[in-house]
Every structure is written in structure tokens, then in C-alpha cells.
C-alpha positions as CSV (number, residue, x, y, z in Angstrom):
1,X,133.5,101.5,130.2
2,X,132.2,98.3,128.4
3,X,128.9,98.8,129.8
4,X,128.6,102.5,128.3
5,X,129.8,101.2,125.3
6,X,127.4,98.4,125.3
7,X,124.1,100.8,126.4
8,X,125.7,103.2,123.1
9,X,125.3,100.7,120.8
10,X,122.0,99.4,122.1
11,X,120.8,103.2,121.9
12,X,122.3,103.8,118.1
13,X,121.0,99.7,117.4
14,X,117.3,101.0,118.9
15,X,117.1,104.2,117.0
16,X,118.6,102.7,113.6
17,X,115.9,99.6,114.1
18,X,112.9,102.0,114.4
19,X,110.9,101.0,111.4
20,X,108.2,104.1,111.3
21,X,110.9,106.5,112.6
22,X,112.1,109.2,109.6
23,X,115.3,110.6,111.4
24,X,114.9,113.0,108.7
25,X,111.7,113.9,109.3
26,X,111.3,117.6,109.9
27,X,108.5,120.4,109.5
28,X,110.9,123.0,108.2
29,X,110.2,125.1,104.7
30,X,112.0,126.6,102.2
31,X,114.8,127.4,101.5
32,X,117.1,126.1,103.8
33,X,120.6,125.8,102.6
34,X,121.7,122.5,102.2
35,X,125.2,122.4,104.4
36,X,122.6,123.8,107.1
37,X,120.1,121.3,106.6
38,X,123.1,118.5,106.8
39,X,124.3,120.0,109.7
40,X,121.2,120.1,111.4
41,X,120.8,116.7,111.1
42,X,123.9,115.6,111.9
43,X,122.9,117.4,115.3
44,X,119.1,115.8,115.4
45,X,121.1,112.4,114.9
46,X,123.0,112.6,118.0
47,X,120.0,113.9,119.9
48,X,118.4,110.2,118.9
49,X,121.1,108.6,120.2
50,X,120.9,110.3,123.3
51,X,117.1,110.1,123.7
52,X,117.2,106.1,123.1
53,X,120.3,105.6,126.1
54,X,118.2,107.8,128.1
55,X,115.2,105.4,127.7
56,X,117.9,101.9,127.9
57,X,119.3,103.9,131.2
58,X,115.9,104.2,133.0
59,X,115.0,101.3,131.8
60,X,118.2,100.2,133.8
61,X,117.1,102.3,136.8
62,X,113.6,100.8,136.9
63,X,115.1,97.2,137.0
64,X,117.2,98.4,139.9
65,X,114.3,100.1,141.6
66,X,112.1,97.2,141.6
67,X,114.7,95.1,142.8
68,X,114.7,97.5,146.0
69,X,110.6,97.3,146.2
70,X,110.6,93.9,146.3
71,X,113.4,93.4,149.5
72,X,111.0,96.9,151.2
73,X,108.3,94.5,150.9
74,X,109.9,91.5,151.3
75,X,111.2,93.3,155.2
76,X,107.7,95.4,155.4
77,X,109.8,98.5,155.0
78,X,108.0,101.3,154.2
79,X,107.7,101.9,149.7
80,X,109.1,105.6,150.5
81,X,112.4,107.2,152.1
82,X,112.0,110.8,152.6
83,X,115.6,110.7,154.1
84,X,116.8,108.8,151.0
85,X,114.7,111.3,148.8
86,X,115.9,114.4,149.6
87,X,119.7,113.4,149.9
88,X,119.5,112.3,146.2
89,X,117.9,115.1,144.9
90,X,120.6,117.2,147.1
91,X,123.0,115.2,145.1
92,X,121.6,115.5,141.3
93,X,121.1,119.3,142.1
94,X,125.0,119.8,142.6
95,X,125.6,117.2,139.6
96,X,123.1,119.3,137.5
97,X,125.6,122.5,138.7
98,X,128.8,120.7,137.2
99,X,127.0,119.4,134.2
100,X,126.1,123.2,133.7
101,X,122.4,121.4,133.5
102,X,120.3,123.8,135.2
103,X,119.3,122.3,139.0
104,X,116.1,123.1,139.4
105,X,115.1,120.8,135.9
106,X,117.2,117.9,137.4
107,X,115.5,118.2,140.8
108,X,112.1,117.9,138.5
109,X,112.9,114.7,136.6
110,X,114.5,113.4,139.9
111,X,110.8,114.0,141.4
112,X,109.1,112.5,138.8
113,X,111.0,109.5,138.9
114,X,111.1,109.3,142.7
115,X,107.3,109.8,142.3
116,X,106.9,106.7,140.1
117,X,109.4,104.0,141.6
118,X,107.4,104.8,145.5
119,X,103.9,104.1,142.8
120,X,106.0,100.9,141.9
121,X,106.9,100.4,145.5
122,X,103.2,100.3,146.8
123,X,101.8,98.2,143.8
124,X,104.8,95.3,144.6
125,X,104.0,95.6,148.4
126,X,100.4,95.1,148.1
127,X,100.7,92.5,145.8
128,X,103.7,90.6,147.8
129,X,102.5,91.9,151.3
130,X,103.2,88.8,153.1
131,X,100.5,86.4,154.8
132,X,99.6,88.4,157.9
133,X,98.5,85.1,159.2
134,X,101.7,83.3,159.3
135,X,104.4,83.4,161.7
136,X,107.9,85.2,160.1
């Protein structure tokens, strides 16, 4: 629970500590009663929040991920896992399905990501590839 609480308060520091950002910054006209306005806001706020854990969680995820490139390379194991691959995104699809979070947008941001840690995979194995040379 600490560590939710802690990754919280890093989001709400990050987003408060933004020096260009306006959180009040909005392209909206007119006249636009006041409470609504608030309101909206107050909504937009929590949004922020939400967007900076999101970036301080796979930001997490990536430090994780490149711990796992570097032991694939370390063991020439290969930078991908289809296996792996498709029984996560099996997995976030019927997490997506409780969250009420439709499954097919959760199996696209899955792919992207999956996408990018096997780009991170290949860099660290070419550039950690051991000495074909020497003797293991």
C-alpha cells in the first residue's frame, strides 16, 4: 500500500512541480457557468494525477523490463517471448473486462509496449552480446 501511496504523491509532486504547465489551461468560450467550470476542473485535476502515475508506473515497468533484457542477453535468450506475449495480453484483456476498460484498447497499449521493451531487448543484446570468442 506504501508504494501506491508513495507513486501518488510522486504523480501529484510531478504535476504540481510542472513549471510551464496551466492545469487551468483550457480552450473553452463563453459563457460557461462558473460551478461547471470548477467542476470541470476539479475533474481535469484528477485526470493529471492519473496521467503523471501512469508515466512514474511505466517508468517502473521499463526499469523492470530492462532488468529482464539484460539476464536474455546475459543467457543469449532470445529479446522476444511469443509464449510470454500472448499470455499477458490474454491476461490484461480479461483485466480490461473487470475494469469495464474496453479489451481490445488494453490489448493495443499492451502491444505497444510489448513492441518497445523487445526494441529495448535487441538494442541491450547487441550492445552486451557477449565475446563470441571466449569460452562461457
Amino acid at each position: 500500500m506504501s508504494d501506491q501511496l508513495e507513486t501518488g504523491d510522486a504523480a501529484d509532486t510531478a504535476a504540481a512541480a510542472t513549471p510551464d504547465y496551466d492545469p487551468s489551461a483550457s480552450s473553452l468560450r463563453g459563457d460557461i457557468d462558473q460551478a461547471v467550470m470548477e467542476e470541470l476542473l476539479s475533474v481535469r485535476g484528477s485526470i493529471d494525477n492519473i496521467d503523471a502515475t501512469l508515466v512514474y508506473l511505466l517508468a517502473e515497468r521499463f526499469k523492470a523490463t530492462q532488468r529482464v533484457g539484460y539476464l536474455k542477453a546475459r543467457h543469449q535468450l532470445p529479446a522476444a517471448d511469443p509464449g510470454r506475449e500472448v499470455a499477458q495480453i490474454a491476461r490484461l484483456r480479461r483485466l480490461a473486462e473487470e475494469a469495464q476498460l474496453d479489451p481490445a484498447f488494453a490489448e493495443k497499449f499492451l502491444n505497444f509496449i510489448i513492441s518497445e521493451v523487445i526494441r529495448h531487448h535487441q538494442a541491450i543484446s547487441e550492445s552486451h552480446a557477449p565475446d563470441r570468442g571466449e569460452a562461457s
